[in-house]
Every structure is written in C-alpha cells, then in structure tokens.
C-alpha positions in Angstrom: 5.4 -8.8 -22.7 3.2 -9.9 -19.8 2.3 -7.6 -17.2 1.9 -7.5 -13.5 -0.5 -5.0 -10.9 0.1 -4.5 -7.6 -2.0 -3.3 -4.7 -0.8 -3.0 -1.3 -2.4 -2.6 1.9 -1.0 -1.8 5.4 2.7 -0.8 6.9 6.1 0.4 5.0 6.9 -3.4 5.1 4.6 -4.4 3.3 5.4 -1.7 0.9 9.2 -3.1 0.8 7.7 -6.3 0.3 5.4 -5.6 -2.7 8.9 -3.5 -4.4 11.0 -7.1 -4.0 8.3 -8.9 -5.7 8.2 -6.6 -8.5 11.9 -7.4 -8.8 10.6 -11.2 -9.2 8.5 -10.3 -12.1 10.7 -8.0 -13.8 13.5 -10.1 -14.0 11.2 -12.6 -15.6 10.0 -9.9 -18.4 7.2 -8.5 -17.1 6.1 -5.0 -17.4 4.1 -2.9 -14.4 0.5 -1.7 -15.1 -1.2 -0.1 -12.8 -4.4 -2.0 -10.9 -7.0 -0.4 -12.4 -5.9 -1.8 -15.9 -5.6 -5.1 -17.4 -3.1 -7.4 -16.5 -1.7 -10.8 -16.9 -0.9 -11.2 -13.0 -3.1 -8.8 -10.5 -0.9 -9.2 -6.8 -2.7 -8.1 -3.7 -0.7 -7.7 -0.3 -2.7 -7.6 2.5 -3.1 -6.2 5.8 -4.6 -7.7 9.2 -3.7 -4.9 11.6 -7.4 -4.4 12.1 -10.8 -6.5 11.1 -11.3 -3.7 8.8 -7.8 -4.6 7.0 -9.4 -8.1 6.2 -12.3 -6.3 4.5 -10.3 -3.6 2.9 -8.3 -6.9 1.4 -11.2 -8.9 0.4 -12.9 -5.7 -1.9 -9.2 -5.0 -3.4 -8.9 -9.2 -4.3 -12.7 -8.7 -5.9 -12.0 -5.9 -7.6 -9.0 -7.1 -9.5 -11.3 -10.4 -10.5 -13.5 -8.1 -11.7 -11.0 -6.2 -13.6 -9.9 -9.4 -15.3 -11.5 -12.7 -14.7 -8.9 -14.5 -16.7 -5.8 -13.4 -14.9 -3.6 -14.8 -12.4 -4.6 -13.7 -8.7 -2.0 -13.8 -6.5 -2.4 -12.6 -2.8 0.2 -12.3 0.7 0.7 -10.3 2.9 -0.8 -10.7 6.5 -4.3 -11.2 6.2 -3.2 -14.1 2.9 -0.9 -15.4 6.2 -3.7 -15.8 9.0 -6.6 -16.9 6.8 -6.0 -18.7 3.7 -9.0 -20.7 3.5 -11.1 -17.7 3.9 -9.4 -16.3 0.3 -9.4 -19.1 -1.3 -12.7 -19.6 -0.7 -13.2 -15.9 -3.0 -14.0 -16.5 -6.4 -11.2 -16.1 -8.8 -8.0 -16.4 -6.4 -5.4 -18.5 -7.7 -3.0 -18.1 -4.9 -2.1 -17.6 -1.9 1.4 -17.3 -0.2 1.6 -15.3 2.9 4.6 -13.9 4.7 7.1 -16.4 3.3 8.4 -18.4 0.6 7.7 -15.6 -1.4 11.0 -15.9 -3.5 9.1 -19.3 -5.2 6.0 -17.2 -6.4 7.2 -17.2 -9.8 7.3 -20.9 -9.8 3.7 -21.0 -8.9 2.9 -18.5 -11.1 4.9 -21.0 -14.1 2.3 -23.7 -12.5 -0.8 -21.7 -12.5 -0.1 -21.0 -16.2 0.4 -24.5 -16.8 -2.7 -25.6 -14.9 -5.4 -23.5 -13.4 -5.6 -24.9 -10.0 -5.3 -22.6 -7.2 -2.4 -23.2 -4.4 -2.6 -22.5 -0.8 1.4 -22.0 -0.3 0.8 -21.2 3.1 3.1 -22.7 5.6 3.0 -22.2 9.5 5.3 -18.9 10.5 6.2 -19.7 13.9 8.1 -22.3 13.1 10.0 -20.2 10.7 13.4 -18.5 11.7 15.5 -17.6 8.7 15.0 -14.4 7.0 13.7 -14.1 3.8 16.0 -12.6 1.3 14.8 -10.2 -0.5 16.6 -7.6 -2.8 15.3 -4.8 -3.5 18.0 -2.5 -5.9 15.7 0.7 -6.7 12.6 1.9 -5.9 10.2 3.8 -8.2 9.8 7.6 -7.4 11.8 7.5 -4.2 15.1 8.9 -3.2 14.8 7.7 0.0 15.9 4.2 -0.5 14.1 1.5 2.4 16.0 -1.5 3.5 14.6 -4.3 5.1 16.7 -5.9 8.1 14.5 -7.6 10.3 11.4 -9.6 10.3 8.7 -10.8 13.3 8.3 -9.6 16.8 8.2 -11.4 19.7 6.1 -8.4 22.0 2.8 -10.0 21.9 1.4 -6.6 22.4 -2.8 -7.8 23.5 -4.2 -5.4 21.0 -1.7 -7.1 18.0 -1.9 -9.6 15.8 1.4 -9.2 14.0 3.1 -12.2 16.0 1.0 -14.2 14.4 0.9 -13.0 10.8 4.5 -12.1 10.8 6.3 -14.9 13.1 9.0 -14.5 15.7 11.7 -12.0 15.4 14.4 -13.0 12.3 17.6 -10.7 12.0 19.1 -10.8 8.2 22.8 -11.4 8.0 24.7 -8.5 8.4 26.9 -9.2 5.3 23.9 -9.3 3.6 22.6 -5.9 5.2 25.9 -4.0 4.1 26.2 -5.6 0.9 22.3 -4.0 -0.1 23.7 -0.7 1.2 26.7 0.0 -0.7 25.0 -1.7 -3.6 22.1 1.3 -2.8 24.7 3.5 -2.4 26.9 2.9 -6.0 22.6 3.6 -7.3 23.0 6.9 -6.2 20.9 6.7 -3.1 22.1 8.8 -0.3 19.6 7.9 2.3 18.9 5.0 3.4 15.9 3.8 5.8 15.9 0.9 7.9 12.7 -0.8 8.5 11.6 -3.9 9.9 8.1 -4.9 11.5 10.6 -4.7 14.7 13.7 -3.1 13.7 14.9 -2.6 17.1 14.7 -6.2 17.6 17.1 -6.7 15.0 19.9 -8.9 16.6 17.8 -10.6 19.3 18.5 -13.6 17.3 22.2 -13.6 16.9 25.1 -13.9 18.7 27.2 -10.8 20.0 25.6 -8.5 16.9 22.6 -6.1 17.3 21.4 -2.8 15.9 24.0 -1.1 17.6 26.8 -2.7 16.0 24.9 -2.5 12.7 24.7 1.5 12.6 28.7 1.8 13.3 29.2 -1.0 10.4 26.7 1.4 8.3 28.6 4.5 9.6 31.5 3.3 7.3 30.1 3.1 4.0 31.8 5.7 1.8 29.0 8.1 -0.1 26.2 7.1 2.7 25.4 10.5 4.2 22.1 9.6 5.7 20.8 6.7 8.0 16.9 6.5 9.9 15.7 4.5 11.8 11.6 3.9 10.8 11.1 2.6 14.1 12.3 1.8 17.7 11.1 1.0 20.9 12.5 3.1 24.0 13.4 0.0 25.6 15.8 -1.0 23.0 17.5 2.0 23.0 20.6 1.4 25.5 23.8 3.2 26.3 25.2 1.9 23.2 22.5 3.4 21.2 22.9 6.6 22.4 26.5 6.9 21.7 25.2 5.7 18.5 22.9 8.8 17.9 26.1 11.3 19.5 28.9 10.0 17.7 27.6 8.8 14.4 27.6 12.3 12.0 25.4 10.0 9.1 22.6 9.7 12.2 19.1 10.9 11.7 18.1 13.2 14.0 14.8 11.6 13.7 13.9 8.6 16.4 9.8 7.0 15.8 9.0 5.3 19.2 5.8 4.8 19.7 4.3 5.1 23.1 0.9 3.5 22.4 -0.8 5.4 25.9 0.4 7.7 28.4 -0.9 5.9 31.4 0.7 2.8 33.3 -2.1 1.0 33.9 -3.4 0.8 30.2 0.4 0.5 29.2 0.1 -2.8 31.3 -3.3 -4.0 30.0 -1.3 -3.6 26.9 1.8 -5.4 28.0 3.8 -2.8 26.7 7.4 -3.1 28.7 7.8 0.5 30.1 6.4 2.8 32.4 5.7 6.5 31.3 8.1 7.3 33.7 10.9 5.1 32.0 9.8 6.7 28.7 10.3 9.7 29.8 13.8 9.3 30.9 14.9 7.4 27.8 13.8 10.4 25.4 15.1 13.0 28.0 18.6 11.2 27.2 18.2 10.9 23.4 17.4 14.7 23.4 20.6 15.3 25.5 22.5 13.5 23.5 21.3 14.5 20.5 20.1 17.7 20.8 17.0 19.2 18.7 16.1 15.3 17.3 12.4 15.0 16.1 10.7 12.0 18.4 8.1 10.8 16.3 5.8 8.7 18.0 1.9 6.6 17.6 -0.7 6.6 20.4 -3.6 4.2 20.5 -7.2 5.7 21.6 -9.8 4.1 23.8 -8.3 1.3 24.6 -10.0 -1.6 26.7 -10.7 0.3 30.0 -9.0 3.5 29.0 -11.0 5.8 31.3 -11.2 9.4 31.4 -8.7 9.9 34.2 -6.2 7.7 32.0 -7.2 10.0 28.9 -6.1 12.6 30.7 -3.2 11.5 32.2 -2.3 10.4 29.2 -2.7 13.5 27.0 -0.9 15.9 29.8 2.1 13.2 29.6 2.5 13.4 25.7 1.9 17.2 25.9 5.1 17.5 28.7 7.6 15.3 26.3 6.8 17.4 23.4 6.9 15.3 20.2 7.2 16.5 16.6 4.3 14.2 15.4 2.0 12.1 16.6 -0.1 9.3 14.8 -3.4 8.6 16.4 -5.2 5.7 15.8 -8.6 4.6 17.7 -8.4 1.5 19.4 -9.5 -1.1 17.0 -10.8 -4.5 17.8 -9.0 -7.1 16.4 -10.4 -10.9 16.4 -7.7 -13.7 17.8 -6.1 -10.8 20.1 -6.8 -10.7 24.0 -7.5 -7.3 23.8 -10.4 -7.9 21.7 -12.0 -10.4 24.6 -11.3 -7.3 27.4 -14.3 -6.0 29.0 -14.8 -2.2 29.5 -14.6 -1.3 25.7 -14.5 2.0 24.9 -18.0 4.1 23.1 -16.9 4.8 19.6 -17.8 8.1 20.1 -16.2 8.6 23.1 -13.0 7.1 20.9 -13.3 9.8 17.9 -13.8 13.2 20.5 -10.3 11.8 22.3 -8.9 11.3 18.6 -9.4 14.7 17.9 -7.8 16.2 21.0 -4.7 14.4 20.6 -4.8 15.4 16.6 -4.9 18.8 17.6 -2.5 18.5 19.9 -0.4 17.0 17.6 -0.7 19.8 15.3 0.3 21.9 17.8 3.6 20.4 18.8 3.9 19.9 15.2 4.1 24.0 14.7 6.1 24.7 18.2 8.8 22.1 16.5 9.0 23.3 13.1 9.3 27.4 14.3 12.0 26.6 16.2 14.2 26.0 12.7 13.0 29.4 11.3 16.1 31.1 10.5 18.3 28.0 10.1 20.3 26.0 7.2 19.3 22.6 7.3 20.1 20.1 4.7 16.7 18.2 2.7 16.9 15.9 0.1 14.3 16.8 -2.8 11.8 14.2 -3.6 9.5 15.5 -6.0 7.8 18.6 -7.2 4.9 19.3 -4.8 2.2 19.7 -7.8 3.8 16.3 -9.3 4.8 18.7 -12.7 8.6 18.7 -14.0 9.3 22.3 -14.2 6.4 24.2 -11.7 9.8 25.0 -9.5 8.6 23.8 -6.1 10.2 21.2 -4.6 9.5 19.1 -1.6 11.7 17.1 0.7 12.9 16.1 4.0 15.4 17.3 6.3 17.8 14.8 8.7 14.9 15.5 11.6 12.1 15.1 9.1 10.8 18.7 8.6 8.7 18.9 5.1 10.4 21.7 3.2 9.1 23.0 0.4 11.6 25.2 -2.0 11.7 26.8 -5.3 14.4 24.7 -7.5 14.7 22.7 -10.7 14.3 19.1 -11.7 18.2 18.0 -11.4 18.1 19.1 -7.7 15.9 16.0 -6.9 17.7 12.8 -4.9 21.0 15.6 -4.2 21.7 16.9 -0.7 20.1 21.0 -0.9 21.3 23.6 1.8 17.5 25.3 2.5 17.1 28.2 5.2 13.5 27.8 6.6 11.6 31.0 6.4 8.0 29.9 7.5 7.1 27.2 9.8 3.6 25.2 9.8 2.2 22.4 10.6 2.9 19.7 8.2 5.5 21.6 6.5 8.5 24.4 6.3 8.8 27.0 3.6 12.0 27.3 2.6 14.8 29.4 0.5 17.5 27.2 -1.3 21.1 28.6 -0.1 23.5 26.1 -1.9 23.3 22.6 -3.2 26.2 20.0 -1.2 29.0 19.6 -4.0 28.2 22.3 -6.0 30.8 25.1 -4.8 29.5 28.2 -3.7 26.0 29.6 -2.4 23.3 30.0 -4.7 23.0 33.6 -3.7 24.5 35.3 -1.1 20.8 37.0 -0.9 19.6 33.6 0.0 21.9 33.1 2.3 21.0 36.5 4.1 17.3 36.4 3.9 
C-alpha cells in the first residue's frame, strides 16, 4: 500500500484543505504516515500570511526531502500559490499546485510516477471564480465537523496578502453546502463549523442567496443541533443576521469578528470598513439579541504609524466591549502588501510590550466571561480526554459559546451532547460536573445536579 504525509501550515482552511486531499489519496489506496516517517508522497500546504510563513514552508519542504529523497514532493497552499518558481527552484520538489485545481493532483502524481519531471500546476487565481469542490466526509480526531463554503476575499486589507494567494470571493452552491451537511450529519457529527477564508462573504457572488439564507436552510436539517460560524466581519452582520442569531435555537452563541485595532485612524490606514464606533453598535445588538454570546475577536499590534495615543485608545476600546478572547498578533511585514511600503513602522520592542498588555488583558476578560457561568448547566460536546489516555476520566470539550470544560466521564461520552454544571472558572478553561448526558433519560446524579 503506498503512503502519504502531510504537513500543514497556517489557517483552519488550510487545515480543511489538507483533510480533502487526504480524501484524494485514500480513495486511491493510500495509507497516512505521519511526516516524520517515510513515505511514498510527502504533501506540504503552505502559508504566506507573513514572510516568516514563506520560511516556515521552505524548512518543512527540506525537511521532507531530507526525510526521503526518493519520494514524491507535492506542495500548495498559499505561499506554493504566490511563488512557484521560488519552490521549484528547492531541490527535490516535484510539484507544485497552489490554491486550485487541486482535485487533479492525483493525476499529477500518476505522471510524476511515470516520469520524474517536476510540474508547476500553478494557474493565475484572479481569474478564477468557481469553487473548488471539495468533500470532506470525516475528519480524524474531531467531533466538531468543519465545512468549507466559501473561498477568496475581495477586502484588500493593506497589511494582507490573502487576495492574492486565495483569489476573489467564490460562494459554493448551496445544494452542494446542504448536501455535505446532512451527509455529516447521517456520520454522526452534531456540530458543524462553517469556515471560509471569508465566510461572511459567502453569497457576494450569487444572486438573491447569502449567509443569511444559508443558516435558516441549515436550521432545517433533522439531527443538526449545532451551527458556528469560524468567522465574520461586523459589517456583514445585518438585520437579517441578527434575527438569525435570535430565532435560530441550533445557533452558536459564539460570533469571531475580528477588529484588527481600536483606533479609526489605523482602522483606515488598514482599509478596514468600520469605525470603532460602528463596531461597537453592531456587537451591542448581537449581545441584545442574543444575550451572554462569546465575541471572539483578533487584534493586530504595531501597525504602520500605530502611535501610543492610538495604543491606548485602542486598548481602552477593546477593554469597554468586553470580549471572551482575544488573539494578538504583532504587526508583521509582509512583502507585495502596501502596508509593508508605509513609513512610521513600529520598534519591535515597542510591538512585543503592547503584545503583552493586550494578552493580559485578554486573560482577564477571558476569566470575567468564564465566572459568569459558574453555577450553570450548559451543554459541551466532549472531544477528547485532556491527557490524550482512553480511560484517565477527564474529558474536555466545548460549550455552544465556546467555554473549555473539562469533566470527569468515560470514553463513549465523546462526540454526544453532555449536560455539565460549571464549578470553577479560569482562564482558558471551566471545571465542570457532568449532570446528564442529552438522550440518555435521567440525571446522572441528582448530587450533580445540586452541587
């Protein structure tokens, strides 16, 4: 049987990604290894969020020639999108397919076998605008199941590449996209997460059909008890949305929109399409219309002529709306963007002492959310034990709003819907005491239940 490694690099797309193309291989008879063995086919998908994304790619490609000089090396992603040339031009790689046509790799692979030539597959994206289809039936170790409905973006943030690594926004068919659910569904998975590079674009392409009208189509499928959202800007969240998030009972109470900075004049030197102000109004409405939802959000650091003033605008802003989590990233320079040609760059170190205030304060809002569940039932879907050992009786999972809970219960609990009353708050995750599993009849123990 011939075998296949995979390394990815980069977003939960590209994670998606890398799961379809397994299905590729494994219908063709291949078994998985993992990278650091030997395999027949070594796949790398890249990632060229940030310069140090394209080095992080090349040492991955290098290290699977290394691994196995005589086996196929396949790379795509981003980074196998924007420059080619430049991985070609690494020793060993015998292909390269970027963020398309990747539903003919195993005919390229069939070639490479045949003859060892390499193959720059590498077409230009912007002129593409179908979506690539791409099932993906299960996914290892996950009870969470990830759907991909959207491609592209047509933002043109200055400090991103991903227009041009990615293409311009592409909506998959919503037959298609309810088709993959119940088929996710009958597989036993009772979440499912829809992700995109711009999921809230998803519709921008078609006629009288959007996100909106997606989630009520979703809201019908028998056995679905759960639907996220990975990610959505506050500008595409619209009145329909929000009687979306109301009305819809299978609605996470979970929204990640990023905010990028809290002032209005680095939001514009970003040619991001809100003001703080206009942020702030769109989540007060979410929260009122669906109340105790965890807003998730990621905040860039130091960007290009981010003074101290804006820092500090900018920190008392995200402070006043209160998120559940924040992801902060330093501002990065990334070559071929027009942030990366602004003038008034930020000191590195002035970059990693802001970093760390916002962390903290992240960790901080982090704690204030969690405590205010102590006490309550909420429902979490086990994913795993928390040592990785069948049998050590901890289990971790994630409620609708995306609390970590961790809770004492056995193997067969994992992928069902538990009733868990959190005991103990902190800051990455909730203690909890199991109370009664969804299906199951009665509670576990009425002591549980009273604790």
């Amino acid at each position: 049987m011939p075998s296949v490694a995979f390394y990815t690099l980069g977003c939960k797309v590209n994670f998606y990604d890398t799961e379809a193309i397994w299905q590729l291989f494994k219908n063709e008879g291949y078994e998985q290894v993992d990278f650091e063995q030997t395999a027949d086919v070594y796949l790398i998908n890249t990632c060229t969020v940030t310069n140090t994304g394209d080095k992080k790619s090349r040492q991955i490609i290098r290290r699977a020639v290394r691994r196995n000089p005589d086996a196929i090396i396949a790379v795509t992603g981003c980074y196998a999108q924007t420059s080619p040339a430049e991985i070609l031009d690494i020793p060993g790689v015998d292909l390269v397919i970027g963020t398309q046509d990747r539903d003919k790799l195993m005919d390229y692979v069939r070639e490479l076998h045949a003859e060892r030539k390499p193959i720059n597959a590498v077409r230009n994206i912007m002129k593409t605008r179908a979506f690539e289809e791409l099932d993906v039936p299960d996914f290892a170790e996950r009870t969470r199941a990830f759907l991909k409905i959207q491609e592209g973006c047509n933002n043109f943030c200055t400090f991103c590449i991903i227009p041009w690594s990615r293409g311009l926004s592409r909506s998959r068919e919503s037959d298609s996209v309810l088709k993959q659910a119940r088929q996710l569904v009958a597989a036993g998975y009772k979440e499912i997460v829809l992700t995109g590079i711009h999921t809230g674009g998803y519709g921008d392409d078609m006629d009288n059909y959007d996100l909106t009208n997606l989630l009520w189509d979703l809201d019908k499928i028998d056995g679905l008890e759960r639907v996220r959202i990975s990610s959505i800007e506050a500008s595409q969240i619209d009145d329909r949305m929000i009687e979306v998030l109301n009305k819809s009972e299978k609605m996470c109470r979970h929204l990640h929109i990023p905010l990028q900075a809290g002032n209005d004049e680095v939001l514009k030197r970003m040619r991001r399409k809100y003001t703080v102000e206009e942020f702030a109004t769109k989540i007060a409405r979410i929260r009122e219309a669906m109340p105790n939802v965890a807003i998730t959000t990621d905040v860039i650091v130091g960007f290009p002529g981010e003074t101290d003033e804006h820092f500090r605008q900018g920190y008392e802003f995200m402070k006043q709306v209160g998120f559940s989590e924040m992801h902060v990233f330093p501002y990065s320079k990334r070559t071929g963007t027009p942030a990366a040609r602004m003038e008034d760059q930020v000191d590195e170190e002035v970059k990693h002492a802001r970093v760390h205030e916002l962390i903290d304060l992240s960790e901080q809002m982090q704690l204030a959310y969690g405590e205010q569940f102590v006490g309550d039932v909420v429902d979490v879907i086990p994913e795993r034990y928390t040592n990785g050992a069948p049998g050590a009786g901890n289990l971790m999972g994630y409620s609708d709003n995306y609390i970590q809970v961790i809770f004492e219960g056995d193997e067969s609990l994992i992928g069902q819907i538990c009733r868990v009353k959190i005991t103990e708050a902190g800051v990455n995750e909730c203690q909890g005491v199991l109370t009664r599993v969804m299906g199951q009849g009665a509670n576990i123990t009425s002591q549980a239940a009273n604790m």
